[in-house]
C-alpha positions in Angstrom: -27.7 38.3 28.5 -28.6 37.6 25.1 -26.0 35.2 23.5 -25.9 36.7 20.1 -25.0 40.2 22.0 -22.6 38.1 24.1 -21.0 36.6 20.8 -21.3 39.7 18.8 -23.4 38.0 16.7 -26.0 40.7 15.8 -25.8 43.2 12.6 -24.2 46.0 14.1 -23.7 49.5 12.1 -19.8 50.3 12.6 -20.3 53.6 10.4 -22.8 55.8 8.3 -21.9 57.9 5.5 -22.9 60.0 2.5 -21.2 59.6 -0.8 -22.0 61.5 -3.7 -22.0 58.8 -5.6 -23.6 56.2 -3.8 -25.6 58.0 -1.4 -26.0 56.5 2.1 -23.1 54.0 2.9 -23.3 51.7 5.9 -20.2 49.3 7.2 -22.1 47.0 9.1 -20.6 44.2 11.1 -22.1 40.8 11.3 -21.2 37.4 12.6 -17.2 39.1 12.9 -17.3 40.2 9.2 -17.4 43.6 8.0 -19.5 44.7 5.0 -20.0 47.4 3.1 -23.9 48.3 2.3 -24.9 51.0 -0.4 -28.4 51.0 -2.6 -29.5 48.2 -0.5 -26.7 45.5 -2.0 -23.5 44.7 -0.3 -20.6 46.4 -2.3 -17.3 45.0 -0.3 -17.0 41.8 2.4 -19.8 39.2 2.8 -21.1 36.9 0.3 -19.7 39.3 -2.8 -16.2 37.6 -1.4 -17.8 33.9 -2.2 -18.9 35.3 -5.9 -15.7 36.2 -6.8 -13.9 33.5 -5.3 -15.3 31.3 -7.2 -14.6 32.9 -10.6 -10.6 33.6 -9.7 -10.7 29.9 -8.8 -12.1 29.0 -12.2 -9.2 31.1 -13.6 -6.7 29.2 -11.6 -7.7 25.8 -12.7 -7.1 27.3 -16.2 -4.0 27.9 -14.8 -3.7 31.7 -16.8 -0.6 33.2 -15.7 -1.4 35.9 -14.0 1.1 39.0 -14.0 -1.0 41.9 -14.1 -4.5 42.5 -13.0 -6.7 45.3 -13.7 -10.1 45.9 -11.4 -12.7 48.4 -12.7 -15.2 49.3 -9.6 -12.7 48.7 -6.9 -15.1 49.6 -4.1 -14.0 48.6 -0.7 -11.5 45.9 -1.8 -12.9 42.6 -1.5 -12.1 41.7 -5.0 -8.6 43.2 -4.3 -7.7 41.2 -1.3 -8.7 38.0 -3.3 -6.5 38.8 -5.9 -3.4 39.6 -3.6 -4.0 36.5 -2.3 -4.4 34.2 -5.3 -1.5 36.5 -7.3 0.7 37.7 -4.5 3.6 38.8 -7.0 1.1 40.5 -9.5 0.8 44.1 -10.0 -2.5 45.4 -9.6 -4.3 48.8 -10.5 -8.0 49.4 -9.1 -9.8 51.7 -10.4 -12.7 53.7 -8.2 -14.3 56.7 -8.9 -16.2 57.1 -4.9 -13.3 58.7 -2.9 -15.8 57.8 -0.2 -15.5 53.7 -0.8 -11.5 54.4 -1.3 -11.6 55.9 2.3 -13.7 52.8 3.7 -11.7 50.7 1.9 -8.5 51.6 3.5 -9.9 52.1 7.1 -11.8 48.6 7.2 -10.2 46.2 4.6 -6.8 47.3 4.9 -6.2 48.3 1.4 -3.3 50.0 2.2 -1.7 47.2 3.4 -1.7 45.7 -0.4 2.3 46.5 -1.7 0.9 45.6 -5.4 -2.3 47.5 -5.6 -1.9 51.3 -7.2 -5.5 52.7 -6.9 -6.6 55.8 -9.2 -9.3 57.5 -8.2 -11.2 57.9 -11.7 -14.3 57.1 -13.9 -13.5 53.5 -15.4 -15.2 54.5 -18.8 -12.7 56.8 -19.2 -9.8 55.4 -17.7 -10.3 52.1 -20.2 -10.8 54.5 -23.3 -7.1 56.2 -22.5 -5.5 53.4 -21.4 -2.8 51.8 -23.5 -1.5 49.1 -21.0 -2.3 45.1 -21.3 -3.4 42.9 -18.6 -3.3 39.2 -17.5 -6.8 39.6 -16.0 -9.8 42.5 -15.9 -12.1 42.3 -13.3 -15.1 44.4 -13.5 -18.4 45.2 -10.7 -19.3 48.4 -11.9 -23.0 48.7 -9.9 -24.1 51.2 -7.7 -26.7 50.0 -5.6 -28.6 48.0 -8.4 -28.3 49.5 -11.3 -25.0 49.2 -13.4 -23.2 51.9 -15.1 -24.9 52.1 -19.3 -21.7 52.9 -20.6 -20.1 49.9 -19.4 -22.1 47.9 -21.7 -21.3 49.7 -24.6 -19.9 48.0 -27.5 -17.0 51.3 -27.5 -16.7 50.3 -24.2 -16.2 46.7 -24.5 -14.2 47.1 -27.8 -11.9 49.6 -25.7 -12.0 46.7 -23.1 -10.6 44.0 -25.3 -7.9 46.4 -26.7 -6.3 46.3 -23.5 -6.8 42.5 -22.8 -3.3 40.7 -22.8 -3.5 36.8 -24.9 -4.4 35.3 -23.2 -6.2 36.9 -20.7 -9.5 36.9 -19.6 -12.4 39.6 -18.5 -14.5 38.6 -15.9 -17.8 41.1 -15.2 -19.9 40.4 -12.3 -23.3 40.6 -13.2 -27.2 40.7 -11.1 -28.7 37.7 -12.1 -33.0 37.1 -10.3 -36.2 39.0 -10.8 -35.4 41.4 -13.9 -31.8 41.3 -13.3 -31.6 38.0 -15.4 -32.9 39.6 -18.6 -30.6 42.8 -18.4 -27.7 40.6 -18.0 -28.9 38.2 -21.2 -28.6 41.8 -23.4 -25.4 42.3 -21.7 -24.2 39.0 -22.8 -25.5 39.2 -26.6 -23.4 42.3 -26.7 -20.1 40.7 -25.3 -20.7 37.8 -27.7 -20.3 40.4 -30.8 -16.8 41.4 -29.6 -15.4 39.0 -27.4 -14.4 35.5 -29.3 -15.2 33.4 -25.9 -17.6 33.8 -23.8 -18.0 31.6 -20.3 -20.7 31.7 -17.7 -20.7 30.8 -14.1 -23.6 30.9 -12.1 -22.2 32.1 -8.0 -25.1 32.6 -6.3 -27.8 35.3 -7.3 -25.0 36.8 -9.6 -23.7 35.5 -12.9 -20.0 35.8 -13.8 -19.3 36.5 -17.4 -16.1 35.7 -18.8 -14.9 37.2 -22.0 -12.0 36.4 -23.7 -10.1 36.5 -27.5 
């Protein structure tokens, strides 16, 4: 017998489906570990865990109280889970316009399991333009496949994002960064820097988180 069979080692496709949105979905299992595969990029589980891990641990050691976070691009929950578990008594709001990733989400990460986490089924554009709460901490991954969504680099878009920024709080936007990805995310940045006071880079991997604050 082959012992990655025997171990369960080898990719295995749990589920296929079709999304409107994001076009052939795949939650593929792998080494124990679910993942969520859509435009050829892993949306929720694997190595987008690591990435984000390491920025809400860079917000810990700033030690930012943390009362209410706000996740724009909630996909299948990774980011979510992390946050539960860093934050267990914050509220938590994801936002995520693919009823199909809600769906996944909720069959294979448990997000309904997560007592804090309220999650609206909307376009985050327009959810941030309406929105007249504050929060502690914005979390944003708003790609599908590779390409992120225009409007979310907008300056309306980040000057509607800052309006609803507590003080202190911090954004934190989860960014491509090899091949051509590195230039598009240097224009993003030069556009955060015109509206955001602060801005922070960490590199995690192929992907660059940007942190924006006042």
């Amino acid at each position: 017998m082959d012992i990655f069979k025997k171990l369960n080692l080898n990719p295995r496709i749990i589920e296929e489906v079709f999304s409107p949105f994001n076009g052939p979905i795949q939650v593929v299992e792998s080494f124990g570990q679910k993942k969520i595969m859509a435009g050829g990029l892993i949306q929720s589980g694997g190595v987008l865990g690591n990435i984000w891990d390491k920025g809400l641990r860079e917000v810990i050691s700033c030690q930012l109280p943390v009362n209410s976070i706000l996740i724009l691009g909630l996909g299948g929950g990774t980011v979510a889970q992390l946050v539960a578990a860093h934050w267990p008594a914050a509220n938590i709001i994801g936002i995520e316009i693919d009823p199909v990733m809600i769906q996944l989400g909720k069959k294979y990460f448990d997000l309904d399991k997560l007592l804090k986490l309220r999650i609206i089924e909307a376009d985050a554009i327009k959810y941030v333009a309406s929105c007249h709460e504050k929060f502690d901490l914005i979390l944003i991954d708003l790609y599908r496949g590779e390409k992120v969504e225009p409007k979310s680099e907008s300056p309306e878009f980040l000057k509607s994002l800052k309006s609803i920024l507590a003080t202190p709080g911090e954004v934190i936007v989860n960014r491509l960064f090899y091949e051509k990805h590195k230039e598009l995310a240097q224009i993003f940045i030069g556009k955060a820097e015109v509206v955001f006071d602060k801005i922070n880079l960490i590199r995690a991997w192929s992907n660059m988180l940007v942190f924006m604050s006042k």
